[in-house]
Phi, psi and omega in degrees: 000145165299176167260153165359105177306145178274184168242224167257009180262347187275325194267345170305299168301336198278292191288328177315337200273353168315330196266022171261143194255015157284078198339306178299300191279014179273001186252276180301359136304290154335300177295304128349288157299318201278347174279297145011281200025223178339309163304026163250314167348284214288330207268332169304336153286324195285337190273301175313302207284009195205010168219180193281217206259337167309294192267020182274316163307267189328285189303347183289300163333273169331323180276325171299282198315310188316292202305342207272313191303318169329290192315305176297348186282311184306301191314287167003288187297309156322304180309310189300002177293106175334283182240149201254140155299127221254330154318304184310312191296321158317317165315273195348271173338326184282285178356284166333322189285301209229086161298014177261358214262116159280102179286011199246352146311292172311316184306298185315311197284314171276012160287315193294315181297317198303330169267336162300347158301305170304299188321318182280002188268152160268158191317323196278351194292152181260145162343296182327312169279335166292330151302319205281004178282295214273346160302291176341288189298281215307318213263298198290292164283351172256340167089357181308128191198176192267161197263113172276315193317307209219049202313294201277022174291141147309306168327277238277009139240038162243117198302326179299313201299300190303334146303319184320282191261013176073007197230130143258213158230206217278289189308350189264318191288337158301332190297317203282286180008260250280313174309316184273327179292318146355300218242036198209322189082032173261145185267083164231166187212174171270130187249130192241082179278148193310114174103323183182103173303125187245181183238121107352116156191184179275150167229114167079214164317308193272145181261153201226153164216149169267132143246110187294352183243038132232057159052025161083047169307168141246130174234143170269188180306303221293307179338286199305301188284009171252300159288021142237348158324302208278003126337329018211077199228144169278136162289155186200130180299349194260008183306286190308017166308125211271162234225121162310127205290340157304334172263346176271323192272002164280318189275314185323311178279324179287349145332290183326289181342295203296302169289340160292329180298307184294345191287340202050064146269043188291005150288308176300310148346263188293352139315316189267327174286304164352299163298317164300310186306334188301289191292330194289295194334312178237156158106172149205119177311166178245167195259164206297169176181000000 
């Protein structure tokens, strides 16, 4: 048999031993609480809300680590996946940002967008007209466009914030694309070409692309081999590759990385990495841009 669930007068008591200033037992508290896990959150806010700037400090720290280990236990399980699911995986990351965040409202909103789209398709529509529906809503009647103003805020690669304020950058806005198309049944993918990230699918003959943080431009290969020339990237056909959701939610965090590192965030930083290596376990990502 386990032991025993403490109870709440045990875990109450239990974050109070925080407040001891001896490194060994602030270590076997920690290592206690961290066993635990997550059923320690409310009484570590009740500890934050009711003590002083110290141990207020202490417990918020205690509480980041609870939520990150939680995390990594999810991200694991995402990861052991053949191919990982790029909502979950997107959330997951929003987590990061914002543990508070109710994903299950965003899920509903993009159920909701996803059927209006549908509801404006006639029986008869073709894949063709159904991009041009679903252009139509997200970037023109909904107003979604890439954040120019303010390209590096961090928000603009957590999938709730880029609904919240309509702005990303190229990959955060595909995912939500890619995520609504999902639920619309469109043959589209992620193309992870260096620098601004597209979206993919066929028209005909021809291969076609979306860039979404230019409000759902269409570009052919000539376009796409012209932006990344002025870019100043050489082209390679396997740039237009269709680009795996372990690897678009791996380039999504190493963005996060990349920009918490200029902010001299290196806790957060080295959290995210911490996740990339998680996600690194199976598959092989292409590298962030």
């Amino acid at each position: 048999m386990g032991a025993p669930t403490p109870s709440e007068n045990e875990l109450r008591s239990l974050v109070r031993l925080l407040d001891d200033d001896d490194p060994g037992s602030f270590a076997l508290v920690r290592r206690e609480i961290l066993s635990i896990g997550e059923p320690m959150l409310p009484f570590l806010e009740e500890l934050r809300a009711r003590g002083g700037a110290d141990l207020a400090a202490r417990a918020d720290a205690m509480s980041r680590e609870l939520r990150f280990q939680g995390l990594k236990t999810e991200f694991a399980v995402l990861a052991a996946r053949p191919e990982p699911d790029l909502e979950t995986g997107a959330f997951l990351l929003s987590r990061f940002g914002y543990p508070g965040v109710d994903v299950s409202l965003y899920c509903g909103w993009l159920d909701r967008v996803a059927a209006r789209v549908q509801e404006d398709l006639p029986s008869d529509a073709d894949p063709a007209m159904a991009f041009q529906r679903l252009n139509s809503h997200l970037f023109q009647a909904m107003g979604f466009a890439g954040n120019q103003a303010n390209y590096y805020d961090p928000d603009n690669s957590y999938l709730n914030r880029v609904i919240d304020t309509r702005r990303g950058i190229p990959v955060s806005l595909s995912v939500l694309y890619l995520i609504l198309a999902r639920r619309l049944a469109l043959p589209v993918h992620g193309v992870a070409t260096p620098g601004h990230f597209l979206l993919g699918y066929q028209a005909g003959a021809h291969p076609c692309f979306i860039d979404c943080f230019n409000r759902g431009r269409l570009m052919d290969v000539s376009e796409v081999r012209r932006m990344l020339t002025r870019s100043g990237y050489e082209f390679r056909p396997e740039f237009l590759s269709r680009c795996a959701s372990r690897e678009i939610v791996i380039r999504m965090m190493r963005n996060l990385i990349s920009i918490y590192e200029k902010a001299s965030s290196r806790d957060h930083a080295e959290m995210l990495s911490t996740l990339v290596e998680i996600m690194l376990r199976r598959g092989r990502p292409q590298p962030a841009s």
